[in-house]
C-alpha positions in Angstrom: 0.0 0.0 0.0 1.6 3.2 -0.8 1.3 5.9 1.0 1.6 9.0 -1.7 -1.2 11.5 -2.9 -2.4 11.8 -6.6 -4.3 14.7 -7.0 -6.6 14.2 -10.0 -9.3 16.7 -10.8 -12.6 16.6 -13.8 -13.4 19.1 -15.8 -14.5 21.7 -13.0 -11.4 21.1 -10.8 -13.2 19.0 -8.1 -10.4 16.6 -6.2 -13.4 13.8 -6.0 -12.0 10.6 -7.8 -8.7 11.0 -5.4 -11.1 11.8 -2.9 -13.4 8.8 -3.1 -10.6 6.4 -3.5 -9.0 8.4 -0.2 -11.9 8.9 2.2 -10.4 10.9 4.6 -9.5 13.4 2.1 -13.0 13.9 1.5 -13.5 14.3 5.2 -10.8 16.8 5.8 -12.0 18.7 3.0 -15.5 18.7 4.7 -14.2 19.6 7.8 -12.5 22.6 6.4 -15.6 23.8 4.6 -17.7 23.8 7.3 -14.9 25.0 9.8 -14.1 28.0 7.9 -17.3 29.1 6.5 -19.2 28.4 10.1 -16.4 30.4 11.9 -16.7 33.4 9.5 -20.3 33.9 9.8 -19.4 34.3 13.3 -17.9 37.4 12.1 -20.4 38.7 9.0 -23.8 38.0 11.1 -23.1 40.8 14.0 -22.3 43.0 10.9 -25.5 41.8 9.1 -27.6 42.3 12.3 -26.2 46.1 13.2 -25.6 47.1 9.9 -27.9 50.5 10.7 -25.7 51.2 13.2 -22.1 50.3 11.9 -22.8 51.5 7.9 -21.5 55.4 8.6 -18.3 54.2 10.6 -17.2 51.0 9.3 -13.7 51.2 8.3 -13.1 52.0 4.4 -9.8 50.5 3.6 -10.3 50.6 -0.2 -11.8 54.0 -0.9 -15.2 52.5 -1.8 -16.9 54.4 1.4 -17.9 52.8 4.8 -21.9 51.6 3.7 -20.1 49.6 0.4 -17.3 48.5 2.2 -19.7 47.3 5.3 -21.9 45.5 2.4 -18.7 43.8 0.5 -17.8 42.2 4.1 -21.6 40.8 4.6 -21.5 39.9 1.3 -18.5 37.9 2.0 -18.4 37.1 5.5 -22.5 35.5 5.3 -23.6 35.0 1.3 -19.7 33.4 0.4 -19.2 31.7 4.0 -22.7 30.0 3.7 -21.9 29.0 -0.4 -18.8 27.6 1.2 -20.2 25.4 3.8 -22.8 24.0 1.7 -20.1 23.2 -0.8 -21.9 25.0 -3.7 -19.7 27.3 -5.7 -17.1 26.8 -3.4 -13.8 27.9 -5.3 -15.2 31.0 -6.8 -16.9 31.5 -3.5 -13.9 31.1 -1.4 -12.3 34.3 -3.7 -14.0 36.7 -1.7 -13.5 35.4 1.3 -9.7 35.2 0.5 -9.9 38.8 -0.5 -11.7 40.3 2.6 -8.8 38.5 4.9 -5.8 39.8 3.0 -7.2 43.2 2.8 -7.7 42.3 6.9 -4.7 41.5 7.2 -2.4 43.8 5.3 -4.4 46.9 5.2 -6.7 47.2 8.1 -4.3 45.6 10.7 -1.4 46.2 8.5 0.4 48.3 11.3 -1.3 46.2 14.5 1.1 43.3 15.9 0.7 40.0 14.8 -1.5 39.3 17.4 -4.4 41.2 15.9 -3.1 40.0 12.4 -2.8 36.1 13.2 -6.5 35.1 12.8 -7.2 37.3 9.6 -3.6 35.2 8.2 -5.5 31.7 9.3 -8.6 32.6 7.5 -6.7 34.0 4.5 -4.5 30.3 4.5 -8.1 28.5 4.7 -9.6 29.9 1.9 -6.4 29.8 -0.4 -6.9 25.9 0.5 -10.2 25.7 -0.4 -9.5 27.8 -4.3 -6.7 24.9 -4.8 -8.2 21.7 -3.3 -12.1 22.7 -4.2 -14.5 21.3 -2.2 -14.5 17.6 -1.8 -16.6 15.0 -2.8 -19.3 16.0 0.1 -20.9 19.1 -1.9 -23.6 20.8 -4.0 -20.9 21.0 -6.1 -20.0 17.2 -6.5 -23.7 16.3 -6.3 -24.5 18.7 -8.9 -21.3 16.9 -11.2 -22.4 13.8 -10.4 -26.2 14.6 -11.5 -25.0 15.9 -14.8 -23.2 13.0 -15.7 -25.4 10.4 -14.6 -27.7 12.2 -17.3 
């Protein structure tokens, strides 16, 4: 029994034939969907539920003005987190994600110690996993591959 790693991919990237013939890829991959997308709505749903009251003060690292830049992390840190978890989507979902974090963590906390930088460099490291690997063979998106070629 050998012990290396093939990665092998169809036509829209998914890692699911290596995946179903190493089930604890598949698994791991699950785990880190659900891990990182769960953990960031812990982030986007306070925004999402005082957006009235954070619009006019939220920070504006990109020049797009507080209300826009509020409503790109939402649309990240809920819409993207919950397309992540579910596994629908996932690599061009995990894009924005990846983009709020490094903008987190080289603008926003650019000048704040690496304690305050640490969790937005995790995050960032997640998601760059998840645009590489895809999503695993437990997804929308495998089920949805799966359907399409069964047909």
């Amino acid at each position: 029994m050998t012990d290396s790693l093939q990665i092998t991919s169809d036509s829209t990237g998914n890692v699911e034939k290596n995946a179903a013939a190493r089930p604890s890829l598949a698994i791991g991959l699950l785990i880190l969907r659900v891990s990182m997308g769960g953990l960031m709505l812990v982030h986007g749903v306070p925004k999402l539920m005082g957006f009235s009251k954070m619009s006019g003060k939220f920070p504006d690292p990109l020049g797009m003005g507080s209300q826009l830049s509020l409503i790109s992390a939402i649309g990240a840190e809920v819409g993207c987190a919950l397309l992540v978890i579910v596994g629908l989507g996932t690599r061009v979902a995990a894009i924005p994600l990846a983009f709020t974090m490094f903008v987190a963590l080289f603008i926003v906390h650019g000048a704040d110690p690496w304690k305050m930088r640490e969790l937005a460099a995790v995050y960032l490291c997640g998601y760059l996993a998840l645009i590489f690997t895809g999503p695993g063979c437990f997804s929308l998106d495998q089920l949805i591959v799966s359907k399409r070629q069964q047909s």
